[in-house]
C-alpha positions as CSV (number, residue, x, y, z in Angstrom):
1,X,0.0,0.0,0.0
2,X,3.0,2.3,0.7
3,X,3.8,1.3,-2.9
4,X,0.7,3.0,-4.1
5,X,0.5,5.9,-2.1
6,X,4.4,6.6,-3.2
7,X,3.3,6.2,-7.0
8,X,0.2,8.4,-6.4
9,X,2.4,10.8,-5.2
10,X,4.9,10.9,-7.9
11,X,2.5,11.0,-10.4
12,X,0.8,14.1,-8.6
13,X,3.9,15.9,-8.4
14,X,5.1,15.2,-11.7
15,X,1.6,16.5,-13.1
16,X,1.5,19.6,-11.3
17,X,5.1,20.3,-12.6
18,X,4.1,20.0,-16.0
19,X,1.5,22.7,-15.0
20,X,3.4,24.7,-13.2
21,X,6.0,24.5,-16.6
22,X,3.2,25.7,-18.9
23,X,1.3,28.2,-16.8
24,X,5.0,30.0,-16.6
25,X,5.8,29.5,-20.0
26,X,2.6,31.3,-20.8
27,X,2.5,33.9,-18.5
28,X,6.6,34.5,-18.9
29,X,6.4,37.1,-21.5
30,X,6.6,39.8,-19.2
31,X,9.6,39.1,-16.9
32,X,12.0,39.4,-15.3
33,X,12.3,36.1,-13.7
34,X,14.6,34.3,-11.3
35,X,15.2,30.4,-11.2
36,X,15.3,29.1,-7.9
37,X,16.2,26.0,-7.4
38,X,15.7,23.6,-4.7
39,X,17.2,20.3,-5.1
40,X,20.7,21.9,-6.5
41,X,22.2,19.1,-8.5
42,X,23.5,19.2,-11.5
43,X,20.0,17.4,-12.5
44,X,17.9,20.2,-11.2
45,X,19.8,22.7,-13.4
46,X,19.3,20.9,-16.8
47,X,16.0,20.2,-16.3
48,X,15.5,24.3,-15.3
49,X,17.9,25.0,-18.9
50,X,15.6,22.6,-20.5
51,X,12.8,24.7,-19.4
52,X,13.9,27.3,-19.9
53,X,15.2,26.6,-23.7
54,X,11.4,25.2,-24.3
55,X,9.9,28.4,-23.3
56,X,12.2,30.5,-25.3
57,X,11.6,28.5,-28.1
58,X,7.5,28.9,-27.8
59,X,8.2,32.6,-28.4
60,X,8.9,35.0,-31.3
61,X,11.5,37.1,-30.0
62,X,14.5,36.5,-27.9
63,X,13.8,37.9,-24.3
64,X,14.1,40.9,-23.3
65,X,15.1,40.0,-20.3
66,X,17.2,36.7,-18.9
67,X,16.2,34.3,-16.1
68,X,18.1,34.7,-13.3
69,X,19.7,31.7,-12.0
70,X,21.7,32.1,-8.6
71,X,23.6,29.2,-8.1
72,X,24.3,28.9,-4.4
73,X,25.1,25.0,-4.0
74,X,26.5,21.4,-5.4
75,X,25.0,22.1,-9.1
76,X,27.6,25.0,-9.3
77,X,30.4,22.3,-9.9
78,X,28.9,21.7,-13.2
79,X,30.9,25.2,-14.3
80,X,34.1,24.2,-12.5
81,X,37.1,23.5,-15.8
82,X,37.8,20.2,-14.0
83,X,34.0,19.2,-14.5
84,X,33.8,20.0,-17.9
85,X,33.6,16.4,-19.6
86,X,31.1,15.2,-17.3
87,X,28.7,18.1,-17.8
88,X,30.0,19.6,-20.8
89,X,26.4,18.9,-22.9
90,X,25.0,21.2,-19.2
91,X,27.6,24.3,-19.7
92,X,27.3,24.3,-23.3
93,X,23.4,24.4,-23.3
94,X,24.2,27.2,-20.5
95,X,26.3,29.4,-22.6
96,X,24.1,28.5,-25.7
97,X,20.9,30.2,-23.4
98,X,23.0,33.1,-22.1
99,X,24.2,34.2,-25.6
100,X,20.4,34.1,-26.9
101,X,20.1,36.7,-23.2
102,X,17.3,32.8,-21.9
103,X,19.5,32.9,-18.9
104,X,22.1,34.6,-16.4
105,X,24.2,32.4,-14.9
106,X,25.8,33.9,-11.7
107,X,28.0,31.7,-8.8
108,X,27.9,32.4,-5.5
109,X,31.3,33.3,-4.1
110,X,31.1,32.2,-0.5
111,X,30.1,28.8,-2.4
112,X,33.3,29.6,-4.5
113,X,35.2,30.2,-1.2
114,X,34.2,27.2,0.6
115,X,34.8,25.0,-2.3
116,X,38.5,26.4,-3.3
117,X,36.9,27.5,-6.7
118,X,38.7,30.8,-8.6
119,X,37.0,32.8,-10.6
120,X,39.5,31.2,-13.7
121,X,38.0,28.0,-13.4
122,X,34.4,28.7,-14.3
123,X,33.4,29.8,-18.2
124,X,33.6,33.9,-19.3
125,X,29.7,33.7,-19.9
126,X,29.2,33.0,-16.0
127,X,29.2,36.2,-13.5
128,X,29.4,35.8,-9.9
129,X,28.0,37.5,-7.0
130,X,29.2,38.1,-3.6
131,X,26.4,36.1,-1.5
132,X,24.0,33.8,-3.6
133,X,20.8,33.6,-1.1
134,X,20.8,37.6,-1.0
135,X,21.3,38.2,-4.6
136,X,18.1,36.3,-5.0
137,X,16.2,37.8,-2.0
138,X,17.3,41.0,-3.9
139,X,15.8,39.9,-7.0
140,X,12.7,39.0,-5.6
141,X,12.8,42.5,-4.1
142,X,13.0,44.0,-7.0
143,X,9.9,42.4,-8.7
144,X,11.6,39.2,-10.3
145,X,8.8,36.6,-10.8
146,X,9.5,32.9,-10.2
147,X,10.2,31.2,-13.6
């Protein structure tokens, strides 16, 4: 029965994802939006670039403005040179989105600190900001919608 109830469940959240995916898509004409992610894996960020590159498509015009996307914990790694291989299909997608202006890719750099990372090892296209969970309460501040 636990069986069931887990299923049930998966299949509720994956349906009000894929609701939640087209109500923004529809309504994100307006912007701008920030990307918060909850999980932060690697995973969790291509599944928000996929989204993200789906919306983009569904559109016209290229956005005036990006998505935000703060990147605060594990899935910053991705960017990290030594990481490239292994998620080099994730950063290219990435820097594919922020030349079209889909996404803005900043790092945190107390995540940077903590994780011996320098500013040389992650791509030109990604900026960084001083403290990750403020830059996005500052966004939100500011009127950013949740993409």
């Amino acid at each position: 029965m636990a069986r069931r109830s887990l299923s049930s469940f998966s299949l509720n959240t994956i349906l009000a994802l894929f609701i939640g995916l087209f109500s923004s898509m529809a309504a994100a004409q307006e912007g701008p939006f920030i990307a918060q992610l909850h999980a932060h894996t690697p995973e969790e960020l291509q599944a928000l670039l996929n989204r993200a590159e789906a919306w983009s498509n569904s559109t016209k015009t290229y956005p005036d403005h990006p998505i935000s996307v703060i990147l605060h914990g594990s899935e910053a790694s991705a960017f990290v040179k030594a990481n490239y291989q292994k998620y080099q299909s994730l950063v290219d997608q990435a820097a594919k989105l922020d030349a079209f202006n889909v996404v803005d890719i900043k790092i945190c750099e107390r995540w940077m600190g903590a994780n011996m990372v320098n500013r040389n090892q992650l791509p030109a296209f990604v900026e960084t900001v001083p403290y990750g969970i403020e830059e996005e309460r500052k966004l939100i501040k500011a009127g950013f919608q949740s993409f």
